[in-house]
N, C-alpha and C positions, 0 to 999 in steps of 0.2 A: 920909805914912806911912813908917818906915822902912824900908828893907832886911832881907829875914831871908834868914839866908847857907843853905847848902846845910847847916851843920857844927849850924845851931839849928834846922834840921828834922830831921836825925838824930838831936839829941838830944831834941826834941819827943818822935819817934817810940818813944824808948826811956823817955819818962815822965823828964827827967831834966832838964827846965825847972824855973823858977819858976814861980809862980802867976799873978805877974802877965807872967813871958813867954810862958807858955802861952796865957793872955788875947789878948795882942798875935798870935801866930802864932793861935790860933783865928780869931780876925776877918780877917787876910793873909788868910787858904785861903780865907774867905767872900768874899773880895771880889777875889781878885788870880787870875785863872784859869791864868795861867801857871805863881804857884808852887804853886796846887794839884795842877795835871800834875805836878810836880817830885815835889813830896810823897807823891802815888801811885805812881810810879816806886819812888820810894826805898821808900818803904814795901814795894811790890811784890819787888824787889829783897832785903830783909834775908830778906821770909819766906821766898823762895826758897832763899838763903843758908843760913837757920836749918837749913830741911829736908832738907838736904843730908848725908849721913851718909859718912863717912869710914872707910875700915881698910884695915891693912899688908895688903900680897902675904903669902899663904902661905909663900912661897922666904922673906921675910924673917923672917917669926917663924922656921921652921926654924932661918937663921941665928944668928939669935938664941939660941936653945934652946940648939945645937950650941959656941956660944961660952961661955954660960953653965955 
């Protein structure tokens, strides 16, 4: 069975295999427990990421405004 790196479950995860790599890392997850953990992590990890929302300090837009 080959190898599936860290960088082709993250691309697994984003839909952004091929068909038949997708094939190959489906069957991995079913049968390799370890890189199923892996896979759930990451997985776990982006949505967390995703839901993450970001924005400037208030002082900064100010400055902003003020400079503009």
């Amino acid at each position: 069975m080959q190898k599936i790196s860290t960088e082709e479950l993250i691309q697994y995860i984003y839909n952004e295999t091929s068909v038949s790599q997708s094939t190959l890392i489906k069957d991995s997850l079913e049968n390799d427990w370890n890189l199923r953990e892996e896979y759930e992590q990451l997985k776990n990890t982006i949505e967390e990421v995703s839901s993450l929302s970001f924005s400037p300090n208030s002082k900064t837009i100010d400055n902003i405004l003020k400079y503009a």
